[in-house]
N, C-alpha and C positions, 0 to 999 in steps of 0.2 A: 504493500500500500504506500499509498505517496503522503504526502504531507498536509495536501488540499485536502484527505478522504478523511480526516478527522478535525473537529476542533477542539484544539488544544487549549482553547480558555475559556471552556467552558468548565464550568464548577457547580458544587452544589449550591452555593448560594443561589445560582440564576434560576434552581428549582420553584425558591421562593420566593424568590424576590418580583414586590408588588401584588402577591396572594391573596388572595380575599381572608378576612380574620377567618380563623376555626383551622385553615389547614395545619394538620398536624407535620411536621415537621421531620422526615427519615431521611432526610439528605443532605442537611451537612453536619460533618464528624464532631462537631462541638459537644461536649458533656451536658447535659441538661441541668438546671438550676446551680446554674456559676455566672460570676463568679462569687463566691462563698462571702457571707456576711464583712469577715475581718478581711478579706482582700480589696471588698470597698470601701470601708474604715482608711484603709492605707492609701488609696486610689484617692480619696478625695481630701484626706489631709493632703495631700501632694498638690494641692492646687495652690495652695499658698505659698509654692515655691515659683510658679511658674514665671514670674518674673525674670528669674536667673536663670542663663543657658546650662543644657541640661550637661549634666558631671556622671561620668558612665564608669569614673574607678571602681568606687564601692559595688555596684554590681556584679562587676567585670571580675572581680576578685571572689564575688560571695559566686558566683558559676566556677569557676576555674575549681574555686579548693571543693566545692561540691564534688566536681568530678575527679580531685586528688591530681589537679593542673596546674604548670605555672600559667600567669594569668600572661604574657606570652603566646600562651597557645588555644586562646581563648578569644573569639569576635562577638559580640551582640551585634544585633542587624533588626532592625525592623521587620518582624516576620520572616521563615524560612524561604519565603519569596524571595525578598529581598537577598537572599543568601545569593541564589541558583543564579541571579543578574550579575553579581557581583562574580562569582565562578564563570561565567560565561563571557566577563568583558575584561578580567583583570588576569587570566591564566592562557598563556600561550599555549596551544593545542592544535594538533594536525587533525585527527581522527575520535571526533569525541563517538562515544557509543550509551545509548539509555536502554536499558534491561526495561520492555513491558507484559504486562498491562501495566502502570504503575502512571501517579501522579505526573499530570503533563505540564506541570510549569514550568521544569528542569530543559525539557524539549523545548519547547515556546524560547525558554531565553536564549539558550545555546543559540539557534535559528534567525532570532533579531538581531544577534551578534555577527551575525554573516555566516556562521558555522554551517558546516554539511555534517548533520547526524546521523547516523547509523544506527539501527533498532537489532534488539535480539527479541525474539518473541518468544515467550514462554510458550509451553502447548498447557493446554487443560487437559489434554489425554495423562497431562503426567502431575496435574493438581499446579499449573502455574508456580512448580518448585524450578528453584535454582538449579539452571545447566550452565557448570562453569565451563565446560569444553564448549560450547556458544559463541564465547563473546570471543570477538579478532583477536589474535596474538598482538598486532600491530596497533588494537586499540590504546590512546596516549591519556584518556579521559575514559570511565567507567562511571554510571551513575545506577543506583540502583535503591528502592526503596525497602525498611525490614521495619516494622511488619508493613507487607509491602499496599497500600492503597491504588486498584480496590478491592485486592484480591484476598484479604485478610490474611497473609500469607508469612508465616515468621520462619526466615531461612536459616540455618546455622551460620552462626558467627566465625563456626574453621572455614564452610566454605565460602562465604563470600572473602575473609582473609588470604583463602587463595586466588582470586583476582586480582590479589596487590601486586606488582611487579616495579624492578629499577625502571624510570623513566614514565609510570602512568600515576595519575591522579586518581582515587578511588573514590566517589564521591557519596556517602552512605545517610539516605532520611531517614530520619530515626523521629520523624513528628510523633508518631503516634506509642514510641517504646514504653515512654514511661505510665502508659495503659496498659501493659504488658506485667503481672505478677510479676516482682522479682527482677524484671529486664534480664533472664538469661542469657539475650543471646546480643545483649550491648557492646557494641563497638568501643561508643565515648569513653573518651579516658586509656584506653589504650595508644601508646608510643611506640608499640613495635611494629607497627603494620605501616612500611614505609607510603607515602605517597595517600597517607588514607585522611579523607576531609570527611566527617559527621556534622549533619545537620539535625538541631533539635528545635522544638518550638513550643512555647507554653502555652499555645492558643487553646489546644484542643481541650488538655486535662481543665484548663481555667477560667472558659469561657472568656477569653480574652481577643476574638480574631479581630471586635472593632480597633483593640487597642496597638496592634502590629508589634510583636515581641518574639525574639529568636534571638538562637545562637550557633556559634559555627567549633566548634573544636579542630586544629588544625597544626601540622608544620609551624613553628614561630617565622620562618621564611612564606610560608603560601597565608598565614596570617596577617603579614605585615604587605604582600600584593594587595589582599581582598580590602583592609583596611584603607590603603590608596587613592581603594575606586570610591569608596565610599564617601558620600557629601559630607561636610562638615555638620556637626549634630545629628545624626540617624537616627538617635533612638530618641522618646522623649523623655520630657521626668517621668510623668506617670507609667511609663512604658519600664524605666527603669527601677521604678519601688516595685513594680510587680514582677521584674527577674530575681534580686533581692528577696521578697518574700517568698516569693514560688521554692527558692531552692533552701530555705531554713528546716530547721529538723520538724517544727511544728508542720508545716505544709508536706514533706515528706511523708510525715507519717498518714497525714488522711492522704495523699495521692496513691499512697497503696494503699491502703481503704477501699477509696474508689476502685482503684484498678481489679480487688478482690470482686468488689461489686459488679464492675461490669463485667467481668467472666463471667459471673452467676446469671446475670439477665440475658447474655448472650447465649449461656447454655438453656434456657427459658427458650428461647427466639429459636435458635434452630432447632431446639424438642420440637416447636409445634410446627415451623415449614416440612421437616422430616414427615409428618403427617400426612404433605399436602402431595400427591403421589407426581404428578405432572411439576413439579417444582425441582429444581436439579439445582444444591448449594454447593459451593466448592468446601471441599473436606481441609478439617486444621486449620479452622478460624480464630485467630489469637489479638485483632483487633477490635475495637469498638463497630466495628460494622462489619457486613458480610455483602457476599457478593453470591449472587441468586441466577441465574437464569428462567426466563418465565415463558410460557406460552402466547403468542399475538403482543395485544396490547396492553396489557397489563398496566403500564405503567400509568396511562390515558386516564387509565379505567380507575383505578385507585386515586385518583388527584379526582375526579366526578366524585370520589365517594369520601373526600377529606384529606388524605394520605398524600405524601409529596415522596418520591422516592426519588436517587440519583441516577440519570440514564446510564448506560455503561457504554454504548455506540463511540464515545466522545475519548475512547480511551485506545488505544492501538493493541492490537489484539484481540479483542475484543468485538461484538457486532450486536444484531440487533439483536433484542431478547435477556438484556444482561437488564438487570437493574442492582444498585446497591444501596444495603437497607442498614440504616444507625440502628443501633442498640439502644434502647432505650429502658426504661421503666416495665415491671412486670404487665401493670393494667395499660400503659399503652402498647406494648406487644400483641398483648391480647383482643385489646379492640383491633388492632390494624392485622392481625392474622383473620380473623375473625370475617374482615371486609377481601383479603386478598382471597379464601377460602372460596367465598358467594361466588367473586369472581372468577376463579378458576372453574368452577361447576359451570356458569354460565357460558364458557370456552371462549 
């Protein structure tokens, strides 16, 4: 497939954005009811600062030793968006290559950069897992998503490790890790794996996407490129009280909470699609959302009846018939199983 046969920015937000009130909301990966009381507490003391241009030390440091980093090898960036532009316009590169189905912003920017991307497509005959024999030997850039969106697909940490090679950039999203029990198969914070750049973002666990907050773990050399490209002030105050608090022991401990929680609701979610017999989910789902294949129009059909889900068309690899559904709350699982159910009987 070409480049034209997909659009790459499309997102879930465009699912609902301008919806009439009541749609229920399965498409985009934000946590539901964040961001958490004491994180807007902190959010809007912050406004009494905003006079003064924002000061990204103190962050920069409370990330870095979170992840047992010098702060060196550490960038905050306005959302992990912001990361994949700055990757894309400040690293010299011959052969970039992106591992999908997987989040297409990384694509998108490479591409406005001038760049010629090259795709590796996973099969689904083989569950959308990692084929490291796949990707070019001569690829100079690697980009690949873990748990990978939106395929809820969490690859091992040895094999995407072995991607790394003298000479290429390894470039690993890690948005959605820290929804992941545990983060077994975490990259961040690892220095041995030459050439390896992780991208992380506080948006999802914190309900934060309006506020744009991210970070890059990297080389203190491909650090101080990305750092470069970057405009003066990138991140804002408020942006930066909430990397700060995100990554303190008290916030740690409910984000694994939550990340407990949302296993359970997701293990809820695919108990009852497994029901639906014409419903086809891809197996080893370890993100906040799954990815479904459905019969016709499904997706149509459920936004008539409330339900917003995310298309999957929009994603390479990927075609008609895919939709990907957030995780959410037991009692909204249930209603929204409940309406995809009617609809599948109706064909």
């Amino acid at each position: 497939m070409t480049f034209l046969d997909h659009d790459l920015r499309h997102h879930g937000d465009a699912e609902v954005r301008g919806a009439s009130a009541g749609l229920v909301d399965l498409a985009v990966n934000v946590r539901s009811g964040t961001p958490p009381e004491w994180l807007k507490a902190r959010l809007a003391a912050s406004l009494d600062t905003l006079a003064a241009y924002p000061d990204g030390t103190g962050a920069r440091a409370a990330v870095a030793a979170h992840h047992g980093l010098p702060v060196e090898r550490v960038l905050l960036t306005a959302g992990a968006a912001e990361a994949f532009v700055l990757i894309a316009r400040a690293l010299e590169v011959r052969r970039p290559v992106v591992v999908h189905p997987q989040f297409t912003e990384p694509e998108a920017a490479l591409r406005d950069a001038g760049h010629q991307v090259g795709r590796v497509l996973l099969r689904e005959s083989e569950g959308f897992r990692l084929d490291v024999d796949a990707v070019p030997e001569d690829a100079d850039l690697v980009v690949i998503g873990n748990p990978t969106n939106p395929t809820s697909v969490l690859h091992p940490a040895s094999d995407i490790a072995r991607l790394a090679r003298p000479g290429r950039v390894l470039v690993v999203d890690e948005a959605f890790m820290d929804a992941v029990p545990g983060e077994p198969e975490a990259l961040v914070g690892r220095t041995d794996v030459p050439g390896l750049v992780v991208l992380r973002s506080l948006t999802k666990t914190w309900g934060l996407a309006g506020l744009r907050v991210g970070y890059v773990s990297a080389a203190p050399e491909v650090i101080g490129l990305l750092e470069r490209a970057q405009p003066l002030w990138p991140v804002s105050t408020p942006a930066l009280v909430a990397a700060e608090g995100c990554v303190s022991p008290r916030a740690q401990e409910e984000a694994a909470e939550a990340a407990l929680a949302i296993a359970a609701d997701r293990d809820h979610l695919l108990a009852g699609l497994a029901e639906l017999g014409s419903v086809r989910v891809v197996e080893g789902a370890r993100a906040p959302f799954v990815l479904v294949r459905v019969p016709g129009d499904v997706r149509g059909r459920l936004r008539e009846r409330g339900f917003a889900v995310r298309r999957g068309d929009t994603f390479p690899g990927l075609g008609e018939g895919w939709v990907r559904v957030a995780v959410r709350d037991r009692g909204t699982t249930d209603r929204f199983l409940a309406e995809l159910g009617k609809v599948v009987a109706e064909g």
